[in-house]
Z-matrix of the N, CA and C atoms (Angstrom, degrees):
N
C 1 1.433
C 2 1.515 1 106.83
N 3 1.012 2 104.68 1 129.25
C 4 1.814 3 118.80 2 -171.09
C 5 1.742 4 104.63 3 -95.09
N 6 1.191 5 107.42 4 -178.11
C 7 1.734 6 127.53 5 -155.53
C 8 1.934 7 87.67 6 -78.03
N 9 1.374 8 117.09 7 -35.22
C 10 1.391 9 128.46 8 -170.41
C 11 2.056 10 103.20 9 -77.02
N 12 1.536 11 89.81 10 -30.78
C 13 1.923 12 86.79 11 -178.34
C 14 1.490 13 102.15 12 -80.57
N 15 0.989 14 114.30 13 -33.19
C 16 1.674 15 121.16 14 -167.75
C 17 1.890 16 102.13 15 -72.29
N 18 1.315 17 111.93 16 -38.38
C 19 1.375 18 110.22 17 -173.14
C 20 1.780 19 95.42 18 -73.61
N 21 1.150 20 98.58 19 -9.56
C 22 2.231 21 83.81 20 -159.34
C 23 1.446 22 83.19 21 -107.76
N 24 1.406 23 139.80 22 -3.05
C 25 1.707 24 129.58 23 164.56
C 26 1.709 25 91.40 24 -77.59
N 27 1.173 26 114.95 25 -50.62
C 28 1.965 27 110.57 26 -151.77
C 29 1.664 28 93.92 27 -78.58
N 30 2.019 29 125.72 28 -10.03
C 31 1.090 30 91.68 29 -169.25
C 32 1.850 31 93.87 30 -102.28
N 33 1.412 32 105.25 31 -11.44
C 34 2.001 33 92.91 32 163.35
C 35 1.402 34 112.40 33 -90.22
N 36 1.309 35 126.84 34 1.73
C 37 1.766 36 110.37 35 163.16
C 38 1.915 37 105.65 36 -80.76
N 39 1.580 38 110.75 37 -32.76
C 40 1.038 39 96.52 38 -178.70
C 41 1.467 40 123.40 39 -67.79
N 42 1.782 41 122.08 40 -34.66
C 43 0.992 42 137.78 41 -155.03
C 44 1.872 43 90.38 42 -84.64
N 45 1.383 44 115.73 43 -16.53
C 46 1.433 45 97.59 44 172.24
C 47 1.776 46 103.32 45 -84.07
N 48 1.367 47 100.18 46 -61.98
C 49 1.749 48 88.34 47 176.12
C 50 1.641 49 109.84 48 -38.74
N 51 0.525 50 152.52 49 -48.65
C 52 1.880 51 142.76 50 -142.59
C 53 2.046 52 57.81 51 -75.84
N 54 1.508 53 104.94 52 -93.69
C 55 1.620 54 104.25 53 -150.98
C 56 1.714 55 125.01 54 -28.13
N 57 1.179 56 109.65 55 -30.14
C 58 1.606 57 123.01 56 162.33
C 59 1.181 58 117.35 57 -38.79
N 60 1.661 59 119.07 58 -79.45
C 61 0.827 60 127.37 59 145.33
C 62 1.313 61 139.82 60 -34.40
N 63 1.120 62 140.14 61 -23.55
C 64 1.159 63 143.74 62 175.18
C 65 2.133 64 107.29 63 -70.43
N 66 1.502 65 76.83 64 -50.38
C 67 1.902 66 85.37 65 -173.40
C 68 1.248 67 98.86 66 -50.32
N 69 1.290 68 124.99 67 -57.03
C 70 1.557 69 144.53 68 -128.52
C 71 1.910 70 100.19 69 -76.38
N 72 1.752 71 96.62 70 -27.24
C 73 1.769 72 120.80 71 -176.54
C 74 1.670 73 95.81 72 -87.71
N 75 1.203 74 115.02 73 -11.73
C 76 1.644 75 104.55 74 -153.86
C 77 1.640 76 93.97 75 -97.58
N 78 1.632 77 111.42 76 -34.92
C 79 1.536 78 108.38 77 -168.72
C 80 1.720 79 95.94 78 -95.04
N 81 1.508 80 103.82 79 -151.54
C 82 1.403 81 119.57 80 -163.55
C 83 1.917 82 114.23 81 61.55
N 84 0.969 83 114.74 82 -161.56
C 85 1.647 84 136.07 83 -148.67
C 86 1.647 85 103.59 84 -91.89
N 87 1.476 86 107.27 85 8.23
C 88 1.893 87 104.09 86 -177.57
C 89 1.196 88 102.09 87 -79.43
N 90 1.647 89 116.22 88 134.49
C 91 1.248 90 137.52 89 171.93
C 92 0.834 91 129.34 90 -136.40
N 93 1.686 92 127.66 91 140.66
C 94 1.933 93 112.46 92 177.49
C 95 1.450 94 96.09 93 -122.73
N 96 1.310 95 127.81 94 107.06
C 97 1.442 96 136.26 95 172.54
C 98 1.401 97 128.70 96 -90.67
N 99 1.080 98 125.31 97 106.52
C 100 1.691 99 107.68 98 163.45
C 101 1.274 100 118.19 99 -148.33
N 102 1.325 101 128.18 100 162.73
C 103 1.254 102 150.29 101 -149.97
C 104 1.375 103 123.43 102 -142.82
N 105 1.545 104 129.94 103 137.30
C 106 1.643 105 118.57 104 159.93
C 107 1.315 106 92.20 105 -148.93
N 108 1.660 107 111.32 106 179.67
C 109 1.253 108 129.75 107 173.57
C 110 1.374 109 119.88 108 -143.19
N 111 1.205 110 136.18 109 132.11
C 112 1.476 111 132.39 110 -167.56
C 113 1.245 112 115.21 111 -89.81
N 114 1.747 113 125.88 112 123.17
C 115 1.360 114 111.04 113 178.26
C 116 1.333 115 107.94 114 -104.51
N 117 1.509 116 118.31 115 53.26
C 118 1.077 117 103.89 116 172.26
C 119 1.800 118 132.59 117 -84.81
N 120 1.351 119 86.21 118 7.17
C 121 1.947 120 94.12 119 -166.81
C 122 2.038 121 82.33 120 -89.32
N 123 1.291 122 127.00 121 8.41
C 124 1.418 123 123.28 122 157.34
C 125 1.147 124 110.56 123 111.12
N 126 1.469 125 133.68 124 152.56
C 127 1.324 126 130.62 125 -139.16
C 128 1.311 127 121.28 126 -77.05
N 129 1.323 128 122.63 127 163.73
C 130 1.859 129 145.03 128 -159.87
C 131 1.515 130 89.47 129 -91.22
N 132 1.790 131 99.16 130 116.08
C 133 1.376 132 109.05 131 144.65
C 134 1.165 133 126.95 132 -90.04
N 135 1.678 134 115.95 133 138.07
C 136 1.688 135 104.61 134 165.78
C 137 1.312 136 93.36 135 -126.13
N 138 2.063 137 90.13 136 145.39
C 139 1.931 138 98.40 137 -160.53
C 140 1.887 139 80.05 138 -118.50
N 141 1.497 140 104.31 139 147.08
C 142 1.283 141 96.01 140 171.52
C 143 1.386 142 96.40 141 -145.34
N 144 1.158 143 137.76 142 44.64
C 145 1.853 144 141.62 143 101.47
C 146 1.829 145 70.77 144 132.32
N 147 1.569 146 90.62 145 -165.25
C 148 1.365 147 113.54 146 -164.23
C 149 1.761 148 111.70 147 -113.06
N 150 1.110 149 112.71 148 147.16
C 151 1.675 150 94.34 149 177.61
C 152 2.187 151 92.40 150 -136.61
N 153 1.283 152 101.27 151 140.60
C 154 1.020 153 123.46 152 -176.91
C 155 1.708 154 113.60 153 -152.97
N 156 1.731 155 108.99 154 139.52
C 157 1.536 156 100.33 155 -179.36
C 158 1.576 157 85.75 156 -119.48
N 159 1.167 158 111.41 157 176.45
C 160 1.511 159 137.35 158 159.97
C 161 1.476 160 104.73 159 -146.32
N 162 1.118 161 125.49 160 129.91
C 163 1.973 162 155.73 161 148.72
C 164 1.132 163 106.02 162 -111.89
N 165 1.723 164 93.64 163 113.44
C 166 1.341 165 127.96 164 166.18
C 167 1.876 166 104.91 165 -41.21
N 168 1.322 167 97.43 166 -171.01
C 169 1.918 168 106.00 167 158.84
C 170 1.532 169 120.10 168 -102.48
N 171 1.588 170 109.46 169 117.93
C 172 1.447 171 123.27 170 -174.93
C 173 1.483 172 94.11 171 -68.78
N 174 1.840 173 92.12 172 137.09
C 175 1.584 174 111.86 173 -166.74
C 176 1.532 175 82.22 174 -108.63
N 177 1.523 176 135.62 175 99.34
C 178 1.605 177 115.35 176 148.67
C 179 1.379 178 116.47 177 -90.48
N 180 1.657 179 103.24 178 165.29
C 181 1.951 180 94.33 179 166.63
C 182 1.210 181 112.75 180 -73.06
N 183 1.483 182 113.05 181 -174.08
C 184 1.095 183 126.58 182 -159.14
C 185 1.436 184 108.81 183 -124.90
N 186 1.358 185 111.36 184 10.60
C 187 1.613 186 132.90 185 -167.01
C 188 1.551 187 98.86 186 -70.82
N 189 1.313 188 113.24 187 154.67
C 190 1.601 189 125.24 188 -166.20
C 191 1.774 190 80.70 189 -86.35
N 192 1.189 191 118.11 190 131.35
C 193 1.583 192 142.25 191 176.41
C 194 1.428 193 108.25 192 -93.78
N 195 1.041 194 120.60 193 94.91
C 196 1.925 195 134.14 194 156.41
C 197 1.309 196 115.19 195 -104.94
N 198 1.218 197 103.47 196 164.26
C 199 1.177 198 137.69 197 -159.31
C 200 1.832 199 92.84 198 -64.73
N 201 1.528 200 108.71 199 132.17
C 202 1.153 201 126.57 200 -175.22
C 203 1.752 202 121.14 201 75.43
N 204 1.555 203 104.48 202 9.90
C 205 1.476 204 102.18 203 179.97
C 206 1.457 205 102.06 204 -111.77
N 207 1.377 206 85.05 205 151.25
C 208 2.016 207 92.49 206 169.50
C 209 1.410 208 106.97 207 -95.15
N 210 1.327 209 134.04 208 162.18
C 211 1.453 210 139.65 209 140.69
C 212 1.272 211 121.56 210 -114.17
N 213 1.306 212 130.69 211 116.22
C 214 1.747 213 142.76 212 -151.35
C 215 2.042 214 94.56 213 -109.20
N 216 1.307 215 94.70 214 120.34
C 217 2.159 216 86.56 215 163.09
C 218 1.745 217 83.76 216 -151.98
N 219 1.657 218 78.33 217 152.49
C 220 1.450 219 108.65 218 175.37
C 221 1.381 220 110.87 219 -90.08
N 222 1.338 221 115.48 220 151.01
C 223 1.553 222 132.66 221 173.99
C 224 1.211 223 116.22 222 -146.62
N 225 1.379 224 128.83 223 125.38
C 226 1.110 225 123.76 224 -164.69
C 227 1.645 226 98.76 225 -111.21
N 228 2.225 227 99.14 226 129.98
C 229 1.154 228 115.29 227 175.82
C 230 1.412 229 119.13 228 -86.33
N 231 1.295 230 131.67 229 147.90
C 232 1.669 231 134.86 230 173.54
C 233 1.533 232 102.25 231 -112.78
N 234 1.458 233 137.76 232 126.22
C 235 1.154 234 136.52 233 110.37
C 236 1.865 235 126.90 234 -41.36
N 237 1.577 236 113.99 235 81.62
C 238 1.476 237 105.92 236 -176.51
C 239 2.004 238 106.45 237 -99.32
N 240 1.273 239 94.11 238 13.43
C 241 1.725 240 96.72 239 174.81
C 242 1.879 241 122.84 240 -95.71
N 243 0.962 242 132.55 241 -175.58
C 244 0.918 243 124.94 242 -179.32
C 245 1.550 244 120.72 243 -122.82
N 246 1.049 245 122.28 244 34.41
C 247 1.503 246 166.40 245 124.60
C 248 1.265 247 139.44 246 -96.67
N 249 1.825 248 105.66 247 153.93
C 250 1.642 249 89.14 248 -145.77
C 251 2.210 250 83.41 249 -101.44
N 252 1.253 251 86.44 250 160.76
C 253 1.542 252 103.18 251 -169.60
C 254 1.417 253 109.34 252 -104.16
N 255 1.392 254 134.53 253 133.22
C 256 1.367 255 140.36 254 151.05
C 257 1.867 256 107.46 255 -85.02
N 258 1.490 257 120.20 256 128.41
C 259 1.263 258 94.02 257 173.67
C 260 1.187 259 106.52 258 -126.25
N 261 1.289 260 107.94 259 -160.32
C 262 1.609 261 107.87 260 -131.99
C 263 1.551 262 109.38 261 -161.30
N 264 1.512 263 134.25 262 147.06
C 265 1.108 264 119.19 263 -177.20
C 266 1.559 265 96.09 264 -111.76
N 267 1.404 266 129.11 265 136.95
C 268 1.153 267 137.36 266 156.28
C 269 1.397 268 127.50 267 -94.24
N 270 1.214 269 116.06 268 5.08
C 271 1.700 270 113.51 269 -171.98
C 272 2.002 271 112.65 270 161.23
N 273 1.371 272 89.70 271 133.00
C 274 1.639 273 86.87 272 170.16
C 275 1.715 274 110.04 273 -152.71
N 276 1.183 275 84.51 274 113.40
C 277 1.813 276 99.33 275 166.24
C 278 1.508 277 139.36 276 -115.22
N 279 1.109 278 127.70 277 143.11
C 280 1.258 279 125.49 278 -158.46
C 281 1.630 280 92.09 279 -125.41
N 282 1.088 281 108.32 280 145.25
C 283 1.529 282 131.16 281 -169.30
C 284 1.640 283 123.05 282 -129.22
N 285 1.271 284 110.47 283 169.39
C 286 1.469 285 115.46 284 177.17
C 287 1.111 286 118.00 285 -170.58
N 288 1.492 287 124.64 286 125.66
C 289 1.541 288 107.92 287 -166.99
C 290 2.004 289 102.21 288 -99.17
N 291 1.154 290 105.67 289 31.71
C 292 1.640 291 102.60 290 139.42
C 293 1.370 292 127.69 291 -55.14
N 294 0.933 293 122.28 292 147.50
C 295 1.662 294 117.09 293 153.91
C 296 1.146 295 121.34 294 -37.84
N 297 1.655 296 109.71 295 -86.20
C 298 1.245 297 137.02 296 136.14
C 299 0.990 298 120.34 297 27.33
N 300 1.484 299 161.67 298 -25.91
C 301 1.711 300 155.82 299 -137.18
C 302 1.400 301 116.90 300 -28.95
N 303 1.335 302 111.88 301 -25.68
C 304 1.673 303 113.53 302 -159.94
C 305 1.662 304 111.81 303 -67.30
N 306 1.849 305 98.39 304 -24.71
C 307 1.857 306 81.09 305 -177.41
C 308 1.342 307 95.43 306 -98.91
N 309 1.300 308 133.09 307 59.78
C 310 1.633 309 137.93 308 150.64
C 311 1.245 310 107.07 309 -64.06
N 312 1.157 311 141.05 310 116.53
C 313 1.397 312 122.12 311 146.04
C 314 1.746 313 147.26 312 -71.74
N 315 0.852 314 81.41 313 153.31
C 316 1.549 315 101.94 314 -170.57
C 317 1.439 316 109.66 315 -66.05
N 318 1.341 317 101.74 316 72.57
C 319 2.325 318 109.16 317 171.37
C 320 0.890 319 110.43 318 -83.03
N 321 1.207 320 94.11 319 152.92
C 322 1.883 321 113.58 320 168.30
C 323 1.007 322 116.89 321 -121.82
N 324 1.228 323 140.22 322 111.19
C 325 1.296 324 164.31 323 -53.67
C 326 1.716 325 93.08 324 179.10
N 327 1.299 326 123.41 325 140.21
C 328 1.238 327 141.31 326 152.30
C 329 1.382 328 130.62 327 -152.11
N 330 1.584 329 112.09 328 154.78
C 331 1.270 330 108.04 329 -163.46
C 332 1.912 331 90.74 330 -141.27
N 333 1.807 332 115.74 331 129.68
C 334 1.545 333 112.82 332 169.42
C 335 1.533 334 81.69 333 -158.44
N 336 1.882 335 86.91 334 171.83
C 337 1.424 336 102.10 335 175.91
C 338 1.314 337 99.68 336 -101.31
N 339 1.634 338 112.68 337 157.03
C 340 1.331 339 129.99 338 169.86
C 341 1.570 340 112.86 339 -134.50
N 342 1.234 341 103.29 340 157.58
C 343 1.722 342 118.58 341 -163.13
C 344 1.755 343 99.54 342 -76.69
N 345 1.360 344 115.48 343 -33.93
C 346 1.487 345 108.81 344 171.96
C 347 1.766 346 100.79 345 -151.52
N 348 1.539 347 89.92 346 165.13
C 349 1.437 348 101.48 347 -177.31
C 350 1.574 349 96.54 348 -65.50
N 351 1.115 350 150.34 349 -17.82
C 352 1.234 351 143.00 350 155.07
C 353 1.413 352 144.88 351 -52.56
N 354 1.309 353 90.59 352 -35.90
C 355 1.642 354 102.40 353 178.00
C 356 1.708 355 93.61 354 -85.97
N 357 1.517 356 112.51 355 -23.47
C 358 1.482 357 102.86 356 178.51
C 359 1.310 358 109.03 357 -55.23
N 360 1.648 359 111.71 358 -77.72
C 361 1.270 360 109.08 359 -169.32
C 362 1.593 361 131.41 360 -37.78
N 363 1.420 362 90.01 361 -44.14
C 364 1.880 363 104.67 362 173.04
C 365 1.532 364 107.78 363 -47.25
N 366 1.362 365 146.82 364 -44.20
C 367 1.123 366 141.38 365 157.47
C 368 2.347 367 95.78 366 130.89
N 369 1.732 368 101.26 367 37.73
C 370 1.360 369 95.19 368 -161.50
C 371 1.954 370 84.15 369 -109.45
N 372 0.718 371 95.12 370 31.94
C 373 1.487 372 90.76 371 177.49
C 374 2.164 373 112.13 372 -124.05
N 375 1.548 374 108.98 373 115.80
C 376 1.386 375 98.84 374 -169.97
C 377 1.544 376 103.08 375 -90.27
N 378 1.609 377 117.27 376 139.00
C 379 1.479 378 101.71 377 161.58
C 380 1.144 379 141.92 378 -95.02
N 381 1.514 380 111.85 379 163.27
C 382 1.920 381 116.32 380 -165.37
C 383 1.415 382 99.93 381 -93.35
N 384 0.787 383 115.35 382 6.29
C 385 1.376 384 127.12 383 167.53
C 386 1.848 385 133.95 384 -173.79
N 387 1.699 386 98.54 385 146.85
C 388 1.307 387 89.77 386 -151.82
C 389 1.674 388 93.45 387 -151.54
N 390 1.696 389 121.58 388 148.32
C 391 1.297 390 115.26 389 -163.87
C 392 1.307 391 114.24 390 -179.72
N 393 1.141 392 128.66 391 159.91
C 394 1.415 393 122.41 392 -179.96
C 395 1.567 394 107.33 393 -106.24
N 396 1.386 395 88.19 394 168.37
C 397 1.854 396 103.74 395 -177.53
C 398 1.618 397 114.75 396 -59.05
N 399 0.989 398 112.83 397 137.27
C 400 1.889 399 107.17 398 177.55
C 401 1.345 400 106.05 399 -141.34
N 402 1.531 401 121.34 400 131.48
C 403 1.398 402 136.66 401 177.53
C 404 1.772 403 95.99 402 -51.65
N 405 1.169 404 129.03 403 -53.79
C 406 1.122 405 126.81 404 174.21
C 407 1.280 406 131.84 405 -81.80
N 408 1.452 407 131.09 406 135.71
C 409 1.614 408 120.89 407 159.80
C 410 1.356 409 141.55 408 -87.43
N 411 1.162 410 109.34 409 124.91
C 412 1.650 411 121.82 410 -170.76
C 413 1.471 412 112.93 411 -37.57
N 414 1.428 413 121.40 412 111.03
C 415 1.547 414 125.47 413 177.22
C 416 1.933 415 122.28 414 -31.33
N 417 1.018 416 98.97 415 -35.40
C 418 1.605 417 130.31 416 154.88
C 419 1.385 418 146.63 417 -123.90
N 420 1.480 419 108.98 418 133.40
C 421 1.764 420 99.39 419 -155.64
C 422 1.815 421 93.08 420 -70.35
N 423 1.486 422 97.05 421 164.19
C 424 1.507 423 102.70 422 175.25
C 425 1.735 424 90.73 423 -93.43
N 426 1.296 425 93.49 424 152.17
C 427 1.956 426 116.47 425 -174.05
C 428 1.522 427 102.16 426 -92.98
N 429 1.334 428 101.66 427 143.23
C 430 1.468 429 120.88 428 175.36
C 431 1.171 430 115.34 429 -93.84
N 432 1.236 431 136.08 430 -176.19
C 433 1.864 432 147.06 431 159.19
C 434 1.802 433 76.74 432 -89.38
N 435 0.566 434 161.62 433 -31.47
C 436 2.202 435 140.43 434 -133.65
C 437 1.779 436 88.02 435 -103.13
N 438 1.406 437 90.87 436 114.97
C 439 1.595 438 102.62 437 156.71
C 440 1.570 439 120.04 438 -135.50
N 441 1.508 440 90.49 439 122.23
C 442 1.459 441 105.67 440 -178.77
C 443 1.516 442 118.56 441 -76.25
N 444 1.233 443 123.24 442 129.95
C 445 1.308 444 124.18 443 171.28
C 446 1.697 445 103.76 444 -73.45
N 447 1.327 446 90.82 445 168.52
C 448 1.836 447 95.19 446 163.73
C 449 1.638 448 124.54 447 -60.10
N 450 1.000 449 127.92 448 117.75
C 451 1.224 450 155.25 449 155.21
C 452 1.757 451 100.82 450 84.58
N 453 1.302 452 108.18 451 21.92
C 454 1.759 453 110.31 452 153.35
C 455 0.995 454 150.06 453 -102.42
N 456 1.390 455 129.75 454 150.12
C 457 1.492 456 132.14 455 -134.28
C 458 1.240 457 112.40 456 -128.14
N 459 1.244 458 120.31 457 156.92
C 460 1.830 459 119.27 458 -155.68
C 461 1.469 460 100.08 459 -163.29
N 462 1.527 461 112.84 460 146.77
C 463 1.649 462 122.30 461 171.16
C 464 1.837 463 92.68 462 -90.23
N 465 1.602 464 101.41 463 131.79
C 466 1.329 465 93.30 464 -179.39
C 467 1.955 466 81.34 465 -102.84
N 468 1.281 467 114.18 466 171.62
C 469 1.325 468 120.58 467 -170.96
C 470 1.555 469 108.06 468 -126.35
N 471 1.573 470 136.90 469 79.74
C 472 1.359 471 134.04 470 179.55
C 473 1.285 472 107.32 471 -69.23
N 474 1.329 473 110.05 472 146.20
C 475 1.570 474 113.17 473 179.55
C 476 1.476 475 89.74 474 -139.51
N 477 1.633 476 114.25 475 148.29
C 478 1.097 477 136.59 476 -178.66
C 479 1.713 478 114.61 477 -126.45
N 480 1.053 479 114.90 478 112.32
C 481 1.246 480 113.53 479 179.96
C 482 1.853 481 130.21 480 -121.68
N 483 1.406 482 134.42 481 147.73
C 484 1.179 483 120.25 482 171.86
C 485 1.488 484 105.12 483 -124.09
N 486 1.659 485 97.80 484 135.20
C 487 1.691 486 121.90 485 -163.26
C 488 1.907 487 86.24 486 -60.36
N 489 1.308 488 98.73 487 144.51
C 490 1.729 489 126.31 488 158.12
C 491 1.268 490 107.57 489 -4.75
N 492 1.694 491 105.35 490 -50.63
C 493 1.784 492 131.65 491 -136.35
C 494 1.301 493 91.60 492 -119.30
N 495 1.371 494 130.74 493 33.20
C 496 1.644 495 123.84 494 174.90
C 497 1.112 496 109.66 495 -53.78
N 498 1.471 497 141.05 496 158.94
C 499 1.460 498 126.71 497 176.32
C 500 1.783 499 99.74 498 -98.73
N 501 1.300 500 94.43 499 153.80
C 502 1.692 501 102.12 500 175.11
C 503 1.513 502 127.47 501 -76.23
N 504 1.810 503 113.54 502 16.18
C 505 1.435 504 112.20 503 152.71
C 506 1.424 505 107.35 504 -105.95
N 507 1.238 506 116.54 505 49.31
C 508 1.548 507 104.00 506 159.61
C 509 1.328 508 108.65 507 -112.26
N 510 1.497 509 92.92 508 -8.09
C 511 1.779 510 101.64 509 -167.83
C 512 1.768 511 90.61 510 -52.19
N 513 1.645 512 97.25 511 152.46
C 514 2.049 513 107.54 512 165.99
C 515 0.996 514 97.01 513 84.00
N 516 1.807 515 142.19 514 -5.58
C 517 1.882 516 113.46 515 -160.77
C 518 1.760 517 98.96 516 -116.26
N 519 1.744 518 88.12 517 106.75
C 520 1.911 519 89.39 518 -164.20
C 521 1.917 520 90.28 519 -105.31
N 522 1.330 521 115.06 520 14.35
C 523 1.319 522 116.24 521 169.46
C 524 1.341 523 120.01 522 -107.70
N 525 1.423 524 123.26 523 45.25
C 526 1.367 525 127.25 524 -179.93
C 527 1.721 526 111.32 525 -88.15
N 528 1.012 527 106.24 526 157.35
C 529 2.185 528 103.43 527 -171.16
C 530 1.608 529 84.27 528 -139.98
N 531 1.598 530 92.24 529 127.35
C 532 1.245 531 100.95 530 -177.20
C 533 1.874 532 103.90 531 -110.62
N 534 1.428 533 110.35 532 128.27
C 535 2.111 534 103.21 533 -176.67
C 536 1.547 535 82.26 534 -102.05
N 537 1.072 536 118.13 535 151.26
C 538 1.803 537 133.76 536 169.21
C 539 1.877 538 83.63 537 -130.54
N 540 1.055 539 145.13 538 150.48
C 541 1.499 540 165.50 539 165.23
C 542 1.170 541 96.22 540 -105.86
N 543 1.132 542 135.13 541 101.07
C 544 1.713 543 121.81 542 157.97
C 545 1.884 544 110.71 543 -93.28
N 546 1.270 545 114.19 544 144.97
C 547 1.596 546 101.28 545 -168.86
C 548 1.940 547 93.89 546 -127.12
N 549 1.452 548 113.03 547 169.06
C 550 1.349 549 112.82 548 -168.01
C 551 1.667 550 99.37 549 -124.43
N 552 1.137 551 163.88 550 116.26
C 553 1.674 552 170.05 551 -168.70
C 554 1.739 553 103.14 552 -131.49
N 555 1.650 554 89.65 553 108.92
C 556 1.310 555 110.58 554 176.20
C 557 1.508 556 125.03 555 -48.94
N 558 1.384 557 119.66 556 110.10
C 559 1.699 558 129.26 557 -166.19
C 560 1.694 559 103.54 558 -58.01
């Protein structure tokens, strides 16, 4: 075999490798994909549903409130949107139509769900949130664990409480108005 047989073996071993290789590049998972869509028939809405709450009317007692007692009432929340809601407290103030404001006391405030207006009142309901009254409202509501699905309904459970250390001019003030803000933030 001469210099001419040897070149025509190395040039069909090569011409099979290149083709080997070639297949071996041609199959498996390589892809070139792409896609568009024209908005020219006029612009893309995106709808992302409606959110709406409804709260019933908070039932509290009517029991004379001292120092170291809670007062528990039920209120019943509505999801009427079609998105599910995280809610949220934005604000709580306590009032008095005295002149006077200063012997307001200083409550602490809670807000949880309970399985019935019963276990509310009884005091078997713990809250996910809890806070005192402030002349001002927080730029952002503070977030709860309670998320409402779409169009479901829940006893929320307010509890009203006065610290150990109530001061002794609150004694007599059975005209206090309590605002709780409850707020709803799309899940």
């Amino acid at each position: 075999m001469g210099a001419r047989g040897t070149w025509l073996v190395v040039g069909v071993v090569a011409t099979v490798v290149a083709a080997v290789v070639s297949l071996g590049e041609a199959g498996g998972s390589l892809a070139r994909l792409s896609d568009s869509a024209s908005t020219a028939e006029g612009p893309v809405v995106v709808t992302s549903g409606s959110a709406a709450l409804t709260l019933g009317t908070l039932s509290l007692p009517t029991d004379p409130l001292y120092p170291g007692l809670t007062l528990n009432g039920p209120v019943t929340v509505t999801n009427d949107g079609t998105v599910g809601l995280t809610l949220g407290v934005a604000g709580a103030t306590v009032t008095s139509v005295h002149a006077d404001t200063r012997p307001v006391p200083a409550l602490v405030l809670g807000l949880g769900t309970a399985s019935s207006a019963t276990d509310c009142r009884a005091g078997r309901t713990a809250p996910v949130w809890s806070g005192a009254a402030a002349d001002t409202a927080p730029a952002v509501a503070a977030p709860t664990s309670v998320v409402l699905a779409a169009g479901e309904s829940r006893i929320l459970c307010v509890s009203v409480a006065m610290s150990d250390d109530g001061r002794s001019t609150s004694q007599g003030l059975s005209d206090l108005a309590l605002s709780l803000r409850v707020t709803g933030t799309q899940v």
